[in-house]
VOFI-276287 format. One line per field, with one value per residue (C-alpha): residue number from 1; x, y, z. Coordinates in steps of 0.25 Angstrom, whole numbers, plus 5000, padded with zeros to 4 digits. Each point is the difference from the previous one (the first is absolute). Layout:
BEGIN
seq	(NUM, ...)
xx	(X, ...)
yy	(Y, ...)
zz	(Z, ...)
//
This chain:
BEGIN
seq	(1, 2, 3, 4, 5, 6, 7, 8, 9, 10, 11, 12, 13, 14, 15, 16, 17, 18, 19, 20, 21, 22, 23, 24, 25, 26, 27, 28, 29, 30, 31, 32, 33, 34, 35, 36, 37, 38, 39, 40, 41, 42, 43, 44, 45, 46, 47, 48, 49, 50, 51, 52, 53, 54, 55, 56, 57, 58, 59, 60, 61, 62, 63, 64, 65, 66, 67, 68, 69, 70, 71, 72, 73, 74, 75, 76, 77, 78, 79, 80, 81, 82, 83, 84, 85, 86, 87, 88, 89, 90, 91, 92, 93, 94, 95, 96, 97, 98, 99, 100, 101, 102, 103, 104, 105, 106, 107)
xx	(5000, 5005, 4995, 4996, 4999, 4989, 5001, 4989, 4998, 4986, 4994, 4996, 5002, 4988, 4999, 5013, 4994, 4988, 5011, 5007, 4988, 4995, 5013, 5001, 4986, 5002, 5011, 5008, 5010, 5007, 5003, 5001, 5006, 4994, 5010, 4996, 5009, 5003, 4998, 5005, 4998, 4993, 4985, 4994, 5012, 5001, 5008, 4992, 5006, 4988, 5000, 4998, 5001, 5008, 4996, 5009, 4993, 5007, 4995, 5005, 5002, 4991, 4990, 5003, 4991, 4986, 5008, 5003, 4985, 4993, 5010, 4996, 4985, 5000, 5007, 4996, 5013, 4998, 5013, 5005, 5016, 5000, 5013, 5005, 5013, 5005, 5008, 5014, 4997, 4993, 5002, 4994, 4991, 4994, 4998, 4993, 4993, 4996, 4995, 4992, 4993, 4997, 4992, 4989, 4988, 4996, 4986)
yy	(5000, 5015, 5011, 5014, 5013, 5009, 5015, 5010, 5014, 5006, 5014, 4996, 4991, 4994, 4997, 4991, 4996, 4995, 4994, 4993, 4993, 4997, 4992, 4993, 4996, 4996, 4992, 5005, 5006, 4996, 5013, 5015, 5012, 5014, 5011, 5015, 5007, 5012, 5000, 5007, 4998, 5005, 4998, 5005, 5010, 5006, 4998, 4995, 4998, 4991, 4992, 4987, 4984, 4990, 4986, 4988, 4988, 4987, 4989, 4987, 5006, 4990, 5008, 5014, 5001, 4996, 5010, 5010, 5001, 5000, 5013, 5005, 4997, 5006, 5012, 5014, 5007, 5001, 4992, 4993, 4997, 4984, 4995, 4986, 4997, 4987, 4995, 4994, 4990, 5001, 4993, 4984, 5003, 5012, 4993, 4990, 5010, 5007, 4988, 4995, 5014, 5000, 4986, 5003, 4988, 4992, 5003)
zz	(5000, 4996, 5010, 4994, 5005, 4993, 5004, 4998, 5006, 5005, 5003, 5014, 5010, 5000, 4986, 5004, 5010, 4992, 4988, 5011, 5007, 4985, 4998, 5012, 5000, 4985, 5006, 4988, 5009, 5013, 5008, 4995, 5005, 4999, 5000, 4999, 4989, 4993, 4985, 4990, 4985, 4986, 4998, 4986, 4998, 5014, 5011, 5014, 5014, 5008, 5014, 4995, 5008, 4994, 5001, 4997, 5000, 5001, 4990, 4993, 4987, 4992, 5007, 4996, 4988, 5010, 5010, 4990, 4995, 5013, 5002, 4985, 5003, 5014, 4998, 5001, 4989, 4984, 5001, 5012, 5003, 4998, 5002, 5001, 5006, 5000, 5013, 4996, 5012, 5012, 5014, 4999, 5013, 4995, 4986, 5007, 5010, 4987, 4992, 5010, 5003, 4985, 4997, 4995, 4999, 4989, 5000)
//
């Protein structure tokens, strides 16, 4: 098993509050952090300095395209950050620890 991260930024903390509890209940995602952040960047031709919350949810990275559309479908921006980054390797208790926190049933 590979482990992923998937990195997103919100507006608000409870909108990544609300993503986070929709990835873990979806059971797509192990754990994920929420850090408030300072953004800086170009949106339709003008600079924009926000308060935003990053989220980096942790994720076996054959689920990061279920993951990657709960995030699209749930999302309040025109154009969300979704970003995949692959771990190089990962620690074999936590690999387990997140394998078993995202089995899903079989119906």
């Amino acid at each position: 098993m590979s482990v992923s991260i998937l990195v997103t930024t919100t507006d608000s903390q409870e909108a990544a509050r609300a993503l986070a509890r929709a990835a873990l209940g979806a059971r797509l995602a192990a754990c994920v952090q929420i850090f408030p952040i300072a953004s800086h960047y170009v949106w339709k031709g003008e600079m924009v300095e926000s308060s935003e919350f990053r989220l980096e949810m942790k994720h076996r990275t054959q689920d990061y395209e279920a993951l990657a559309a709960l995030v699209r479908r749930l999302h309040s921006y025109e154009t969300p950050e979704i970003l995949r980054i692959d771990a190089a390797a990962a620690d074999p208790g936590y690999e387990a620890w997140l394998s078993a926190e995202t089995q899903r049933g079989t119906g």
